[in-house]
Kinemage of the C-alpha trace (Angstrom):
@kinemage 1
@onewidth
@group {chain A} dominant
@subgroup {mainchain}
@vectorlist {calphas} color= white
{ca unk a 1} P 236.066 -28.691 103.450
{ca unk a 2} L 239.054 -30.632 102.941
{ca unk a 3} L 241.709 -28.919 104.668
{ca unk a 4} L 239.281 -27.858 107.695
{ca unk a 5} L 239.693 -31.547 108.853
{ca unk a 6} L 241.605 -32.081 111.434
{ca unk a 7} L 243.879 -35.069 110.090
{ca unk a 8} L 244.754 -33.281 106.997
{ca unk a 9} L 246.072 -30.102 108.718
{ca unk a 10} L 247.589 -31.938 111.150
{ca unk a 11} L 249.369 -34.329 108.554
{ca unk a 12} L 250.242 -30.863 106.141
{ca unk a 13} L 251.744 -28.835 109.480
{ca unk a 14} L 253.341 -31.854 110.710
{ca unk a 15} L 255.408 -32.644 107.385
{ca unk a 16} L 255.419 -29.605 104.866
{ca unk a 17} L 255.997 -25.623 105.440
{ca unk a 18} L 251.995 -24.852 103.923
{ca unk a 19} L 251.517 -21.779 102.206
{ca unk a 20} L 248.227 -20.628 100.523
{ca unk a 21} L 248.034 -18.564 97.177
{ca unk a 22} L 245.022 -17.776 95.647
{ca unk a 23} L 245.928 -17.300 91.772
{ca unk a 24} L 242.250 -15.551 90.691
{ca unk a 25} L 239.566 -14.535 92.676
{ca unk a 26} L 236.645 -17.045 92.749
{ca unk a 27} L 233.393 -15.873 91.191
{ca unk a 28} L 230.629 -15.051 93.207
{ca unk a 29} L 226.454 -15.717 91.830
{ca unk a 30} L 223.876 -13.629 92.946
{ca unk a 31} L 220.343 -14.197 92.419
{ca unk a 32} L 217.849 -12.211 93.292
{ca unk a 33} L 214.570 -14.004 93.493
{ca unk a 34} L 212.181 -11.024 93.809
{ca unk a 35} L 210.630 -11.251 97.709
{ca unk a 36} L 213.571 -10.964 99.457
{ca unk a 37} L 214.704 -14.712 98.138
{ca unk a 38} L 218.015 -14.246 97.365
{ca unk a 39} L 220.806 -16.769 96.632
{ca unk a 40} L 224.798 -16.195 96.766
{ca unk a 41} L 226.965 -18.958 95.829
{ca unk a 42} L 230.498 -19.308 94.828
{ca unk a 43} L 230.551 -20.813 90.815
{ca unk a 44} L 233.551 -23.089 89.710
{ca unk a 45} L 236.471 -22.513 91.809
{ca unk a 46} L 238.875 -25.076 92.318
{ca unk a 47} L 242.141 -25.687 93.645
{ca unk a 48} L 245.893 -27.673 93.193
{ca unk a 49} L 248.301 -28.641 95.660
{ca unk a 50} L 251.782 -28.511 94.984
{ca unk a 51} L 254.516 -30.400 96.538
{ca unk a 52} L 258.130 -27.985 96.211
{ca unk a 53} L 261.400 -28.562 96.851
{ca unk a 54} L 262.809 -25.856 99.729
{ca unk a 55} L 263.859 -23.847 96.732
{ca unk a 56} L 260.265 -23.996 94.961
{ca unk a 57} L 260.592 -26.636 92.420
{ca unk a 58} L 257.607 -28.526 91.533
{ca unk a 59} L 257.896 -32.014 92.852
{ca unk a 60} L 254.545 -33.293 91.957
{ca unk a 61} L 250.811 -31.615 91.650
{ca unk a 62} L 247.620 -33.097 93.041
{ca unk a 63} L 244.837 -31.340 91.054
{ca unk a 64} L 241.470 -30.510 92.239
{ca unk a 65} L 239.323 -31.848 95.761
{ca unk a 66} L 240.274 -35.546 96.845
{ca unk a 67} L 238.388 -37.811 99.285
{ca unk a 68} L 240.293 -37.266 102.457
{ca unk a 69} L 241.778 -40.833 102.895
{ca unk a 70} L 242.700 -40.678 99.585
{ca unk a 71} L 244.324 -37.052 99.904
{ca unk a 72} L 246.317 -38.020 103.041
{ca unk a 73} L 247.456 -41.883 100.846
{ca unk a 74} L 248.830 -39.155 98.001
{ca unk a 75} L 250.507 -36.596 100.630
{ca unk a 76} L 252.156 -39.468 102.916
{ca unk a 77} L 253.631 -40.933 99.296
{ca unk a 78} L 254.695 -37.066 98.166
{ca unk a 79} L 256.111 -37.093 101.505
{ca unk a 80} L 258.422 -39.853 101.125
{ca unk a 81} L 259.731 -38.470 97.236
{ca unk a 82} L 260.582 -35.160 99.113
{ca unk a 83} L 262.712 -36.835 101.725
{ca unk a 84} L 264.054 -38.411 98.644
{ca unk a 85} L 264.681 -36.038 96.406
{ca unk a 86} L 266.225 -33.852 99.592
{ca unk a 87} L 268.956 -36.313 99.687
{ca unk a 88} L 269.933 -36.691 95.791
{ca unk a 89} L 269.534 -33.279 95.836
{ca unk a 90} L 273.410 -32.659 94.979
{ca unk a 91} L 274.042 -35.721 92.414
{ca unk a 92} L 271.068 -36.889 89.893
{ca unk a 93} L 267.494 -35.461 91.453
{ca unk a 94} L 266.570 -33.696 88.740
{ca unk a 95} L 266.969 -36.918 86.522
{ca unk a 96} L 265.480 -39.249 88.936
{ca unk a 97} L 262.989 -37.112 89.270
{ca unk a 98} L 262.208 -37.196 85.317
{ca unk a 99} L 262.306 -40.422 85.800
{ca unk a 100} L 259.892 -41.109 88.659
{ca unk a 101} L 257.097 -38.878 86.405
{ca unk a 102} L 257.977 -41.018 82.839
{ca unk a 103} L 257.353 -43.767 84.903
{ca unk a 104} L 253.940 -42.791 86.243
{ca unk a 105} L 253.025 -41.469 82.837
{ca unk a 106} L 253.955 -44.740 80.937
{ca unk a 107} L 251.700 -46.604 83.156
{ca unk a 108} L 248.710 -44.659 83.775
{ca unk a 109} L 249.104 -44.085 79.486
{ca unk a 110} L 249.071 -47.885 79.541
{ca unk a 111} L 246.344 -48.694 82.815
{ca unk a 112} L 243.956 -46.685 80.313
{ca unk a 113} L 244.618 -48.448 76.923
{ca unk a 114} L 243.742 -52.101 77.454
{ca unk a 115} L 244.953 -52.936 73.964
{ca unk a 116} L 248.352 -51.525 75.365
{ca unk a 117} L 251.738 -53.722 75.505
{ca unk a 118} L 252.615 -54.897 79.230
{ca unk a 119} L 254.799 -52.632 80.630
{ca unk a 120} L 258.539 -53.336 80.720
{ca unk a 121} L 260.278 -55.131 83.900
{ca unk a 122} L 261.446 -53.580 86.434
{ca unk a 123} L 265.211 -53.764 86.846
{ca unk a 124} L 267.102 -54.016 89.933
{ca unk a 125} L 268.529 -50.442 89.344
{ca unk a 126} L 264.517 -49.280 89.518
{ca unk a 127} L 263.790 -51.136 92.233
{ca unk a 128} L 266.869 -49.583 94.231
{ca unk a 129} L 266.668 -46.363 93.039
{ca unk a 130} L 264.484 -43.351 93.160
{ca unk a 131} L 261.403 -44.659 91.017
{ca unk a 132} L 260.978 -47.285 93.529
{ca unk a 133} L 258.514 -45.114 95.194
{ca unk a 134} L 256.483 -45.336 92.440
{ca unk a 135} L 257.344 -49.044 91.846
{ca unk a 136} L 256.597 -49.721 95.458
{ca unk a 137} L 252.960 -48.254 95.481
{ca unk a 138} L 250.207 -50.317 94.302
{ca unk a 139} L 248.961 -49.073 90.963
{ca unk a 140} L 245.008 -49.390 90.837
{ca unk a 141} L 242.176 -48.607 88.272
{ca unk a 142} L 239.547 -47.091 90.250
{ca unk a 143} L 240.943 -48.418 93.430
{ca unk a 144} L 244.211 -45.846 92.527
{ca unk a 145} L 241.980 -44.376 94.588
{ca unk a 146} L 241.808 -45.686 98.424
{ca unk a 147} L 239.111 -47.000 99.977
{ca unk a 148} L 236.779 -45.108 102.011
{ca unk a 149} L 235.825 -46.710 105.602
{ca unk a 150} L 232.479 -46.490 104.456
{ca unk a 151} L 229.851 -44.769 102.394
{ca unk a 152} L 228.520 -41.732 104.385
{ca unk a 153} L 224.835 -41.727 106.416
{ca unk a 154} L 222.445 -38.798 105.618
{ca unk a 155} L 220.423 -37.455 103.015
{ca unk a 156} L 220.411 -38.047 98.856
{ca unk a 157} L 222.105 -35.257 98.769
{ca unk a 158} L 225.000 -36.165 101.108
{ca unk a 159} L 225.296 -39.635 99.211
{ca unk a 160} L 225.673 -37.237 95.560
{ca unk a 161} L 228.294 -34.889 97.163
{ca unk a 162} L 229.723 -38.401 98.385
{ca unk a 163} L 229.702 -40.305 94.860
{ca unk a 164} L 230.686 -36.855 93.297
{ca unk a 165} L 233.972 -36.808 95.130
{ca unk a 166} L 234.939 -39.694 94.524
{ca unk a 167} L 234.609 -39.842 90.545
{ca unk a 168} L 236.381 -36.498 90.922
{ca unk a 169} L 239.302 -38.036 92.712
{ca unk a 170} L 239.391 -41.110 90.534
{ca unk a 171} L 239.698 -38.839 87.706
{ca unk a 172} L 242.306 -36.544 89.193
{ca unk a 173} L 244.219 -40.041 89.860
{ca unk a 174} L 243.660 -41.408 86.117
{ca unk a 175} L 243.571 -39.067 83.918
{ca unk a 176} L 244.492 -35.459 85.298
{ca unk a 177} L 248.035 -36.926 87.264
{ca unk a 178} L 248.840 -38.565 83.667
{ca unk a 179} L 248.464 -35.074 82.164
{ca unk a 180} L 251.084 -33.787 85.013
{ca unk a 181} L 253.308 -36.765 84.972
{ca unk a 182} L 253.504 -36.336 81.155
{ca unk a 183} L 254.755 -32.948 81.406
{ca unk a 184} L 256.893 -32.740 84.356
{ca unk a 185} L 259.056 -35.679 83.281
{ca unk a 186} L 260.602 -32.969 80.210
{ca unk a 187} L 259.999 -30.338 83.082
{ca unk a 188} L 262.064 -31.546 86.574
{ca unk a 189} L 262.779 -27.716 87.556
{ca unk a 190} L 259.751 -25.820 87.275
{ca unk a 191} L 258.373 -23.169 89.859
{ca unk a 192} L 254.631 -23.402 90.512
{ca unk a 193} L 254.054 -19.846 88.971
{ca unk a 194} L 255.538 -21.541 85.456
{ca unk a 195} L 252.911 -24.002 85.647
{ca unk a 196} L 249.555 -22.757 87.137
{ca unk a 197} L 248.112 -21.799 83.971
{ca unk a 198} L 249.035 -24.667 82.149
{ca unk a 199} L 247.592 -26.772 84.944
{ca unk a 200} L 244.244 -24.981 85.262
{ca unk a 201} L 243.660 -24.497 81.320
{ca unk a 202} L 244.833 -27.747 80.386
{ca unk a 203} L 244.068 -30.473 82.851
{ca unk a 204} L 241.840 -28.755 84.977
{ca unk a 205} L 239.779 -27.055 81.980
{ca unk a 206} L 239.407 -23.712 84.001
{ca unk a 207} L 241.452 -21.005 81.850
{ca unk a 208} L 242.154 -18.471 83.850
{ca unk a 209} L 242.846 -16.139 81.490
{ca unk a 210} L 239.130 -16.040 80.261
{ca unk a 211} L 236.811 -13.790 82.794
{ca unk a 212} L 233.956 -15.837 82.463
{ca unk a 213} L 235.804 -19.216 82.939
{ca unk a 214} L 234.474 -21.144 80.063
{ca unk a 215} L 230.975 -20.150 80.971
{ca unk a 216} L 230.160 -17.650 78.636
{ca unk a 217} L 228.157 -19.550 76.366
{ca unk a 218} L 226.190 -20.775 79.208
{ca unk a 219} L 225.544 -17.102 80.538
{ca unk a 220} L 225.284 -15.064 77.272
{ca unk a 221} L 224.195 -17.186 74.525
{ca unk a 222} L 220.633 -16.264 73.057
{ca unk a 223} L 220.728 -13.525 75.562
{ca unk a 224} L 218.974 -10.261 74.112
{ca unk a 225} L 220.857 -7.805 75.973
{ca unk a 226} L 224.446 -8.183 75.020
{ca unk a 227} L 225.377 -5.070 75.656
{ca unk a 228} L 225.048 -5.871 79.301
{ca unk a 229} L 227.611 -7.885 79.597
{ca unk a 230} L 231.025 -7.206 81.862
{ca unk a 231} L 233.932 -6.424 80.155
């Protein structure tokens, strides 16, 4: 688990005051095999971590499970826009905040569209102000995400989890963090519990307003016994 490593709670207690919420329980599979076989697993949880303000503004989001190295690359930068934002905090952080996000938005909008424009230059103002932070930090395609030391040892099914996380954290980089850029740049004061559905129904695809989490055409259709089912 990510945040049972020691470097990543060590980084988060060392620079951020964590808290935990859990914002719906996380389903729970049963089956029972016949035989005394029986399997329990956890189905389709996932989780977000926010970056506040001390008086519980959004910052930024990171959605989902990253590969650690590229987890701790996103919290040290996160880190740095706090500090930041901490000392504009009194004239212009919520518009250099705006700012920062239209700026990430416009070029992961363009990084994905290869028929796209070049982006604009930079001016001198950019570069000195608050969006240097995201002027400063290399923007990559797949290597947005940062390099692992190396590919894991073990079984097939270590090297799947392995590949799986990172096209999960290359996604959360390309496409899901263009979703949240896009809609915290009209958005700079917003309190996590304003934007947690939002965030799971529309980047994350997980409404949590549905009980069955999108699954219940995978559980119930062509199913006889209807009437069985949970309300």
């Amino acid at each position: 688990m990510l945040f049972s490593r020691d470097d990543v709670a060590s980084f988060i207690n060392s620079n951020f005051e964590p808290a935990w919420e859990t914002v719906r329980p996380v389903p729970i599979v049963t089956i029972d095999f016949g035989g005394g076989a029986v399997m329990t697993r956890t189905l389709h949880g996932n989780i977000a971590t926010y970056v506040c303000t001390p008086d519980a503004n959004v910052i930024d989001i990171l959605p989902g499970i990253y590969e650690p190295i590229a987890y701790l690359d996103r919290l040290t930068r996160l880190h740095s826009i706090a500090q930041r934002i901490a000392k504009l905090r009194e004239s212009g952080g919520e518009q250099a905040l705006a700012k920062y996000h239209r700026w990430w938005a416009d070029a992961l909008a363009r990084l994905s569209d290869p028929t796209a424009s070049p982006m604009r230059d930079i001016s001198k103002a950019d570069i000195e102000g608050f969006t240097k932070f995201a002027v400063l930090a290399q923007l990559r395609t797949e290597s947005t995400v940062a390099r692992t030391d190396a590919t894991p040892r073990g079984t097939s099914s270590d090297l799947a989890n392995w590949n799986l996380l990172k096209e999960d954290t290359r996604l959360n980089e390309v496409v899901r963090r263009r979703q949240i850029h896009s809609e915290l740049a009209s958005r700079p004061r917003v309190r996590p519990e304003a934007m947690v559905k939002w965030l799971y129904k529309e980047v994350m695809h997980l409404d949590l307003d549905d009980p069955y989490l999108g699954l219940s055409c995978t559980l119930f259709d062509g199913y006889p016994f209807d009437d069985e089912r949970v309300q």
